[in-house]
N, C-alpha and C positions, 0 to 999 in steps of 0.2 A: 813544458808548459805549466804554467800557473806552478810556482818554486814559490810564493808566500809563505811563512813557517810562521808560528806564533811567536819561536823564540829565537829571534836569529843569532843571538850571541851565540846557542850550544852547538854540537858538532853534529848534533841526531839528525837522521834523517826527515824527511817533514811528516811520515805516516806515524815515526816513535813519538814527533811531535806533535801532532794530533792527538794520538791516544792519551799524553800524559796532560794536556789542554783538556778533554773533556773529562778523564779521569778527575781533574783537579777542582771543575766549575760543575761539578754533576750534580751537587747539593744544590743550586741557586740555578743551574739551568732553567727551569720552564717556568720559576719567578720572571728572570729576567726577559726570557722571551715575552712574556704577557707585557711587562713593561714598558720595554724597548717598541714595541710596535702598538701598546696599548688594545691588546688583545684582537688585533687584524692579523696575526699569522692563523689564527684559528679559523677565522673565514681563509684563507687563502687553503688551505688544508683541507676544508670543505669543496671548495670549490677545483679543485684538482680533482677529488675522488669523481665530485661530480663530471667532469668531463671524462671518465673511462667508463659509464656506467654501464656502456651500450655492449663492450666489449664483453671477450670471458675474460673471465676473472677466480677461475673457481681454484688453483693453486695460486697465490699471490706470494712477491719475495718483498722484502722492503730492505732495501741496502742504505746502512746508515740509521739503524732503528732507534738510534739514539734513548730517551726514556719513553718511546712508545707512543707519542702522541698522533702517529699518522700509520699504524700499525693499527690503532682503536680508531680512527678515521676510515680507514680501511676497511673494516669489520663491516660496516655500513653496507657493505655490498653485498654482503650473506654467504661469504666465499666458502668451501668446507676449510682451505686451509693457511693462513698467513703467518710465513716463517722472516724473523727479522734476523740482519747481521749487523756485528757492529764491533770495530776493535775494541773499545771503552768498556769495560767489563762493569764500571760502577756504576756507569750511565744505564745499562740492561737491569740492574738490580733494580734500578728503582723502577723500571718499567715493567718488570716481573709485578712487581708488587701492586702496579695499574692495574694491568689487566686481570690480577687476582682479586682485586676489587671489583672489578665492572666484570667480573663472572664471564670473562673473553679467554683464558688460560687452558679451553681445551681446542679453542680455533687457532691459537698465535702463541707459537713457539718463537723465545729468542735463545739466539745463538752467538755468543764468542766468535769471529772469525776475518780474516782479510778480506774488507769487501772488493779487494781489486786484484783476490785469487781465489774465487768462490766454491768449495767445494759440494758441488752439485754436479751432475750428470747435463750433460746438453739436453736441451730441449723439454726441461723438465718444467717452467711455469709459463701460465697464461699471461701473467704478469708482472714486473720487474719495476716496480717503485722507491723514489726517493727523493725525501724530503732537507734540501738545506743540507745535502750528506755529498755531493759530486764536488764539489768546490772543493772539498778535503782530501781532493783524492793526489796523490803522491804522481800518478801517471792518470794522466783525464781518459784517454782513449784508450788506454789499456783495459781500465776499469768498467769503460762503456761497452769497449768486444767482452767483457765477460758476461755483463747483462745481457748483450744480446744472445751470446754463448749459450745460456741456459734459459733462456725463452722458447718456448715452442715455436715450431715456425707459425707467420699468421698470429701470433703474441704479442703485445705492446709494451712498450717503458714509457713510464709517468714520471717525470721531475721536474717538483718544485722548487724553484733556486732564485734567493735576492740574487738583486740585478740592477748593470746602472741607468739610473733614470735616461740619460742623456741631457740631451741638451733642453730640458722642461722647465716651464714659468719657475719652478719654486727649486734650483737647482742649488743656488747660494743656501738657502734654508735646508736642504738635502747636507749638502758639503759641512754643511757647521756640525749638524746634527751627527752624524758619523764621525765626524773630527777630533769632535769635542765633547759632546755630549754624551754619547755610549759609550766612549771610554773612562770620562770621568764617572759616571754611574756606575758602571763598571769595576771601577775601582773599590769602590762604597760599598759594594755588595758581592761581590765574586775576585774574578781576578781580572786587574786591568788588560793584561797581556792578551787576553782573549778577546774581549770588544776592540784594543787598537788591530788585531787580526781580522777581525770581522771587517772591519771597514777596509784596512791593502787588500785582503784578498776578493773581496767585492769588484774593488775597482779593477783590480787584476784580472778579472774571472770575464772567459767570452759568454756574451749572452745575446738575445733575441738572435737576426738572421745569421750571426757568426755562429752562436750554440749549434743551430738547425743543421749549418751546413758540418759542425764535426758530426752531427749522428747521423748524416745522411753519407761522411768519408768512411764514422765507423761501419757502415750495413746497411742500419736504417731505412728504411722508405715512410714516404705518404707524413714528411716530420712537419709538426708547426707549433706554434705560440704562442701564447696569449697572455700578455703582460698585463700585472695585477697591481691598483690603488698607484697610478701614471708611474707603471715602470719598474716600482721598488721589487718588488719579485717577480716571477715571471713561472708559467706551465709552460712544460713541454709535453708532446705527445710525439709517438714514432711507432711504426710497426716495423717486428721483424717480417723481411719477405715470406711469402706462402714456400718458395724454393728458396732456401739459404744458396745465399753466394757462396 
Protein backbone atom coordinates (compact mmCIF):
# COMPACT_ATOMS: atom_id res chain seq x y z
CA UNK A 1 0.00 0.00 0.00
CA UNK A 2 0.83 3.61 -0.69
CA UNK A 3 4.64 2.54 -2.88
CA UNK A 4 4.94 6.53 -3.78
CA UNK A 5 8.81 7.04 -3.66
CA UNK A 6 10.22 10.61 -4.07
CA UNK A 7 12.66 9.24 -6.44
CA UNK A 8 11.29 6.58 -8.63
CA UNK A 9 14.25 6.25 -11.03
CA UNK A 10 16.62 4.87 -7.94
CA UNK A 11 16.47 1.31 -6.83
CA UNK A 12 16.27 2.29 -2.80
CA UNK A 13 13.58 1.28 -1.07
CA UNK A 14 11.04 4.05 -0.39
CA UNK A 15 11.96 4.34 3.56
CA UNK A 16 16.10 4.84 2.17
CA UNK A 17 14.04 7.15 0.13
CA UNK A 18 12.33 9.15 2.49
CA UNK A 19 15.20 9.59 4.71
CA UNK A 20 17.50 10.84 2.09
CA UNK A 21 14.26 13.32 0.80
CA UNK A 22 14.07 14.82 4.12
CA UNK A 23 17.65 14.61 4.88
CA UNK A 24 18.12 16.75 1.67
CA UNK A 25 15.04 19.43 2.12
CA UNK A 26 15.78 19.90 5.95
CA UNK A 27 17.26 23.41 5.52
CA UNK A 28 14.07 24.84 3.81
CA UNK A 29 11.56 22.56 5.42
CA UNK A 30 9.50 24.54 7.79
CA UNK A 31 10.06 27.66 5.32
CA UNK A 32 8.30 25.78 2.97
CA UNK A 33 5.69 24.43 5.13
CA UNK A 34 4.66 28.10 6.36
CA UNK A 35 4.56 28.79 2.63
CA UNK A 36 2.98 26.22 0.82
CA UNK A 37 -0.16 26.38 3.34
CA UNK A 38 0.53 30.18 4.18
CA UNK A 39 1.00 29.33 7.68
CA UNK A 40 -2.56 26.92 8.23
CA UNK A 41 -0.54 23.82 9.07
CA UNK A 42 0.17 25.64 12.37
CA UNK A 43 -3.39 25.96 13.28
CA UNK A 44 -4.10 22.45 12.09
CA UNK A 45 -1.15 21.30 14.66
CA UNK A 46 -3.00 23.29 17.30
CA UNK A 47 -6.06 22.03 16.64
CA UNK A 48 -4.98 18.21 16.78
CA UNK A 49 -3.22 18.68 20.13
CA UNK A 50 -6.42 20.29 21.04
CA UNK A 51 -8.66 17.27 20.39
CA UNK A 52 -6.53 14.81 22.86
CA UNK A 53 -6.67 17.18 25.66
CA UNK A 54 -9.23 15.35 27.56
CA UNK A 55 -6.99 12.17 27.36
CA UNK A 56 -3.73 11.20 29.31
CA UNK A 57 -1.19 12.15 27.94
CA UNK A 58 1.66 12.22 30.44
CA UNK A 59 4.27 9.88 28.35
CA UNK A 60 3.78 11.16 24.68
CA UNK A 61 5.61 9.47 21.49
CA UNK A 62 5.63 11.62 18.33
CA UNK A 63 6.62 9.34 15.35
CA UNK A 64 7.95 11.28 12.44
CA UNK A 65 9.20 14.34 14.67
CA UNK A 66 10.55 15.69 11.90
CA UNK A 67 12.21 19.37 13.01
CA UNK A 68 9.88 19.34 15.93
CA UNK A 69 7.19 21.47 15.24
CA UNK A 70 4.29 19.20 16.77
CA UNK A 71 6.59 17.69 19.51
CA UNK A 72 6.61 21.71 20.85
CA UNK A 73 2.81 21.65 20.05
CA UNK A 74 2.62 18.82 21.99
CA UNK A 75 4.44 20.27 25.04
CA UNK A 76 1.14 22.32 25.50
CA UNK A 77 -0.33 19.63 27.19
CA UNK A 78 2.22 19.72 30.41
CA UNK A 79 3.12 16.17 29.65
CA UNK A 80 6.27 14.92 32.01
CA UNK A 81 7.65 13.33 28.86
CA UNK A 82 7.60 13.71 24.81
CA UNK A 83 9.99 11.37 23.05
CA UNK A 84 10.11 12.03 19.13
CA UNK A 85 11.46 9.43 16.28
CA UNK A 86 12.47 10.02 13.06
CA UNK A 87 14.75 8.35 10.48
CA UNK A 88 16.07 11.92 8.93
CA UNK A 89 18.97 12.64 11.48
CA UNK A 90 19.41 16.32 9.92
CA UNK A 91 15.69 17.00 10.26
CA UNK A 92 16.18 16.05 14.41
CA UNK A 93 19.23 18.60 14.49
CA UNK A 94 17.45 21.22 13.70
CA UNK A 95 14.76 20.42 16.02
CA UNK A 96 17.22 19.83 18.91
CA UNK A 97 18.13 23.15 18.30
CA UNK A 98 14.02 24.42 18.79
CA UNK A 99 13.40 23.08 21.61
CA UNK A 100 16.87 24.28 23.10
CA UNK A 101 15.48 27.50 22.28
CA UNK A 102 11.92 27.29 23.64
CA UNK A 103 13.78 25.90 27.05
CA UNK A 104 11.47 22.27 26.06
CA UNK A 105 14.93 19.98 26.04
CA UNK A 106 14.37 18.49 29.41
CA UNK A 107 10.56 17.35 28.46
CA UNK A 108 11.35 16.18 24.67
CA UNK A 109 13.92 13.96 23.76
CA UNK A 110 14.51 13.21 20.00
CA UNK A 111 15.69 10.08 18.82
CA UNK A 112 17.35 8.60 15.47
CA UNK A 113 15.24 5.56 14.81
CA UNK A 114 12.69 3.32 12.37
CA UNK A 115 9.37 4.65 13.04
CA UNK A 116 7.84 1.41 11.71
CA UNK A 117 10.24 -0.70 14.15
CA UNK A 118 10.12 1.17 17.31
CA UNK A 119 12.24 0.25 19.88
CA UNK A 120 10.11 0.66 22.91
CA UNK A 121 8.67 -1.82 25.28
CA UNK A 122 4.77 -2.52 24.77
CA UNK A 123 2.58 -0.61 26.44
CA UNK A 124 4.77 2.09 27.34
CA UNK A 125 2.86 5.60 26.34
CA UNK A 126 -0.41 7.27 26.80
CA UNK A 127 0.16 8.71 23.60
CA UNK A 128 1.33 7.90 20.20
CA UNK A 129 1.23 11.10 17.76
CA UNK A 130 1.95 12.00 14.20
CA UNK A 131 2.07 14.77 12.26
CA UNK A 132 2.30 14.61 8.19
CA UNK A 133 4.80 11.45 9.22
CA UNK A 134 2.19 8.04 8.21
CA UNK A 135 2.06 8.85 4.58
CA UNK A 136 5.85 8.10 4.64
CA UNK A 137 5.63 5.06 5.95
CA UNK A 138 7.18 2.07 3.61
CA UNK A 139 4.48 -0.47 5.20
CA UNK A 140 1.08 1.75 6.43
CA UNK A 141 -0.17 -0.85 8.83
CA UNK A 142 2.91 -2.31 9.91
CA UNK A 143 3.85 1.10 11.28
CA UNK A 144 0.30 1.63 12.65
CA UNK A 145 0.49 -2.05 14.90
CA UNK A 146 3.73 -0.70 16.23
CA UNK A 147 1.92 2.58 17.49
CA UNK A 148 -0.54 0.66 18.76
CA UNK A 149 2.17 -1.90 19.99
CA UNK A 150 3.68 0.50 22.48
CA UNK A 151 0.44 2.44 23.64
CA UNK A 152 -0.84 1.64 26.85
CA UNK A 153 -3.84 -0.20 26.79
CA UNK A 154 -6.94 2.60 27.12
CA UNK A 155 -4.02 4.93 25.19
CA UNK A 156 -4.70 6.89 22.00
CA UNK A 157 -3.00 7.77 18.60
CA UNK A 158 -3.47 11.39 17.11
CA UNK A 159 -2.57 11.86 13.13
CA UNK A 160 -2.49 14.73 11.40
CA UNK A 161 -2.34 13.85 7.61
CA UNK A 162 -3.05 16.11 4.13
CA UNK A 163 -5.81 14.54 2.60
CA UNK A 164 -7.84 14.53 -0.55
CA UNK A 165 -10.19 17.06 -0.68
CA UNK A 166 -12.55 15.07 -2.90
CA UNK A 167 -14.95 16.05 -4.81
CA UNK A 168 -15.29 20.02 -3.28
CA UNK A 169 -16.36 23.48 -5.09
CA UNK A 170 -12.58 24.59 -5.36
CA UNK A 171 -11.25 21.02 -6.47
CA UNK A 172 -9.68 22.39 -10.05
CA UNK A 173 -7.94 25.21 -7.96
CA UNK A 174 -6.83 22.39 -5.38
CA UNK A 175 -5.46 20.11 -8.52
CA UNK A 176 -3.54 23.13 -10.09
CA UNK A 177 -2.19 24.09 -6.99
CA UNK A 178 -0.41 20.53 -6.06
CA UNK A 179 0.31 20.07 -9.70
CA UNK A 180 1.92 23.01 -10.49
CA UNK A 181 2.45 25.22 -8.15
CA UNK A 182 4.18 23.45 -5.06
CA UNK A 183 6.40 21.93 -7.28
CA UNK A 184 7.46 24.71 -9.18
CA UNK A 185 7.98 26.56 -5.67
CA UNK A 186 9.45 23.84 -4.81
CA UNK A 187 11.96 23.84 -7.16
CA UNK A 188 12.98 27.72 -6.33
CA UNK A 189 13.60 26.85 -2.94
CA UNK A 190 14.29 23.35 -1.86
CA UNK A 191 14.03 20.39 -4.05
CA UNK A 192 11.47 19.78 -6.69
CA UNK A 193 11.31 16.10 -6.22
CA UNK A 194 9.92 16.53 -2.81
CA UNK A 195 6.70 18.78 -3.58
CA UNK A 196 6.02 16.57 -6.88
CA UNK A 197 5.95 13.71 -4.03
CA UNK A 198 3.94 15.47 -1.90
CA UNK A 199 1.35 15.87 -4.15
CA UNK A 200 1.36 11.54 -5.72
CA UNK A 201 1.53 10.58 -2.57
CA UNK A 202 -1.35 12.62 -1.23
CA UNK A 203 -3.52 11.53 -3.89
CA UNK A 204 -2.34 8.02 -3.24
CA UNK A 205 -2.76 8.10 0.54
CA UNK A 206 -6.27 6.55 2.19
CA UNK A 207 -7.87 9.16 4.12
CA UNK A 208 -11.14 10.14 6.09
CA UNK A 209 -13.59 6.81 6.38
CA UNK A 210 -10.99 4.66 4.41
CA UNK A 211 -7.96 5.79 7.03
CA UNK A 212 -10.70 5.06 10.03
CA UNK A 213 -11.40 1.69 8.88
CA UNK A 214 -7.32 0.73 8.53
CA UNK A 215 -6.95 1.82 12.29
CA UNK A 216 -9.88 0.09 13.26
CA UNK A 217 -8.28 -3.44 10.80
CA UNK A 218 -5.16 -2.39 12.68
CA UNK A 219 -6.60 -2.62 16.61
CA UNK A 220 -7.92 0.47 16.99
CA UNK A 221 -11.31 1.21 18.51
CA UNK A 222 -13.83 4.23 19.11
CA UNK A 223 -11.58 5.80 15.43
CA UNK A 224 -12.75 9.16 13.89
CA UNK A 225 -12.11 12.34 11.92
CA UNK A 226 -12.18 15.46 11.41
CA UNK A 227 -11.20 17.13 8.26
CA UNK A 228 -9.42 20.38 8.34
CA UNK A 229 -9.71 23.98 6.01
CA UNK A 230 -12.61 21.50 3.26
CA UNK A 231 -10.52 18.50 3.54
CA UNK A 232 -6.80 19.43 2.79
CA UNK A 233 -5.72 17.71 5.96
CA UNK A 234 -7.45 15.76 8.02
CA UNK A 235 -7.23 14.59 12.42
CA UNK A 236 -7.51 11.23 13.39
CA UNK A 237 -8.26 10.10 16.74
CA UNK A 238 -8.34 6.19 17.90
CA UNK A 239 -7.99 4.33 21.27
CA UNK A 240 -6.10 1.32 21.90
CA UNK A 241 -8.75 -1.24 23.51
CA UNK A 242 -8.73 -1.18 27.52
CA UNK A 243 -8.03 -5.32 26.65
CA UNK A 244 -5.57 -5.60 23.69
CA UNK A 245 -6.72 -7.93 21.27
Amino acid sequence: MNQVKPYEELALGKKEQVRRMFNNIAANYDFMNRLLTLRIDVLWRRNAVNKVRQFAHSRILDVGAGTGDFAIELARLKPDKITGIDIAEVMLELGRKKIKHKKLDSVIDFQEGDCEHLQFPADTFDLAASAFGVRNFENLQGGLSEMLRVLKPGGHILILECSDPGKMPFRKLYNAYMNRICPAVGGIFSENKAYSYLNRSVSMFPSGKDFEAILQKTGFCEARFFPQSMGVATIYIAKKPEIAK
